[in-house]
C-alpha positions as CSV (number, residue, x, y, z in Angstrom):
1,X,9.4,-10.7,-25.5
2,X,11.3,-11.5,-22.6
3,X,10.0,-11.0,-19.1
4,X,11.3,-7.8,-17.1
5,X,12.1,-8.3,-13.5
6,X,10.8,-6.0,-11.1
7,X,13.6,-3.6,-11.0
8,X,13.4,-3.4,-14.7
9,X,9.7,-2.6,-14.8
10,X,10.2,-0.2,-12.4
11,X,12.6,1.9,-14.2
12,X,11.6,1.6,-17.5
13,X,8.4,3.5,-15.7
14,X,10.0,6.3,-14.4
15,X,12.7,6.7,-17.3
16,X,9.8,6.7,-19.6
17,X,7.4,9.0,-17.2
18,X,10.3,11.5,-16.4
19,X,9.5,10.9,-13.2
20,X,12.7,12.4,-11.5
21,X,11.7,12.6,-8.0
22,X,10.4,9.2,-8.3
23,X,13.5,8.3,-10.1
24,X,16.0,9.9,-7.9
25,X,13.8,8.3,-4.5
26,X,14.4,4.9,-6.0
27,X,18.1,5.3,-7.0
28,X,18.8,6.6,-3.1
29,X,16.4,3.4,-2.1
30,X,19.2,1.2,-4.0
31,X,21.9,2.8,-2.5
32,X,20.9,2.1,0.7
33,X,20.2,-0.9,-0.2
34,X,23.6,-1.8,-1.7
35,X,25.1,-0.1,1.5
36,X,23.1,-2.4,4.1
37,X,24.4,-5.3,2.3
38,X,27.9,-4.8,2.4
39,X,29.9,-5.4,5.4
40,X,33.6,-4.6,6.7
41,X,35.9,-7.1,6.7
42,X,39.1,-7.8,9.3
43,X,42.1,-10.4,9.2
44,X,43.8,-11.4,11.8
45,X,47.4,-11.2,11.6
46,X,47.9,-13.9,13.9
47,X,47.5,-17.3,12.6
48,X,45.7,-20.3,14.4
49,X,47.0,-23.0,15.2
50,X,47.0,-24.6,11.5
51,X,48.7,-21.5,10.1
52,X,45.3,-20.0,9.0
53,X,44.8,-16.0,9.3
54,X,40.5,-15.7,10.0
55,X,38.6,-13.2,8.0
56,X,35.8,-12.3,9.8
57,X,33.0,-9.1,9.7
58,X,33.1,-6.3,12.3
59,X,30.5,-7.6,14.0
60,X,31.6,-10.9,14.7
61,X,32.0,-11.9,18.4
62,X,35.8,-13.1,18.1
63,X,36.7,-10.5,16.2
64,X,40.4,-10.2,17.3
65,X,41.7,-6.4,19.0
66,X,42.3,-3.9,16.9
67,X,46.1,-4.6,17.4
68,X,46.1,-7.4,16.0
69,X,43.7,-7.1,13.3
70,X,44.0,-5.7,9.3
71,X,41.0,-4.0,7.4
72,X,40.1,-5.2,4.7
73,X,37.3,-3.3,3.2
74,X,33.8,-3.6,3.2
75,X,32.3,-6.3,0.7
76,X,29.3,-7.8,-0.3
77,X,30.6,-11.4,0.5
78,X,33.1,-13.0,2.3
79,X,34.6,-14.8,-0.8
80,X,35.7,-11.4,-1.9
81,X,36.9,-10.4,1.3
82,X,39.4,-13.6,1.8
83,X,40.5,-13.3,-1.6
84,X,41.5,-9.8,-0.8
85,X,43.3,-11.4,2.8
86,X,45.1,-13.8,0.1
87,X,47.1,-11.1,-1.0
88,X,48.9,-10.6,2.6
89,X,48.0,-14.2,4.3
90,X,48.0,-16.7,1.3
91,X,46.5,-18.9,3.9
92,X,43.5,-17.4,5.1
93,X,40.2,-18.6,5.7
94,X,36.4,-17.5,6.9
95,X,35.5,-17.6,10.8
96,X,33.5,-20.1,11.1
97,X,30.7,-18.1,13.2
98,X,30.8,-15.1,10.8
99,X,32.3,-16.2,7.7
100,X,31.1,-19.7,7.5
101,X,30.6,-20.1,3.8
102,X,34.2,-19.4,3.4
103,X,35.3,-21.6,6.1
104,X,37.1,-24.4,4.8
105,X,39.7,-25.7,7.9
């Protein structure tokens, strides 16, 4: 039998209790959860000096001004979020400050 992780256990529990309150608290819980973890993403429209466009998170101190600036969505990562600035800016790239797992130049 293979282990359960936590999550798992958990539900398994209130599925098999009929717990709905319970159920429905944990499911909100989740959501939240998933929510907190995704961020919105920006491009800017003006490229740097080596022709890259910077993806960066709305929080992110050079965020450029809204002029001059696309949304992009919110996503859980910034892979997914320069991949999505690939479709208008095939050469985009992560800021480093906010993005820096996708920076590559």
């Amino acid at each position: 039998m293979k282990p359960f992780n936590f999550f798992e256990r958990f539900f398994r529990f209130t599925v098999s209790r009929k717990d709905w309150f319970l159920k429905g608290y944990t499911f909100g819980v989740l959501k939240q959860l998933k929510i907190s973890l995704m961020k919105k993403y920006y491009v800017n429209k003006n490229a740097q000096n080596n022709g890259d466009h910077e993806v960066h998170t709305g929080d992110c101190k050079y965020l450029p001004d809204t002029s001059n600036r696309k949304y992009l969505g919110e996503f859980s990562s910034c892979k997914e979020a320069v991949k999505e600035a690939k479709k208008d800016y095939s050469q985009s790239n992560g800021c480093k400050t906010c993005s820096n797992e996708c920076h590559t130049s």
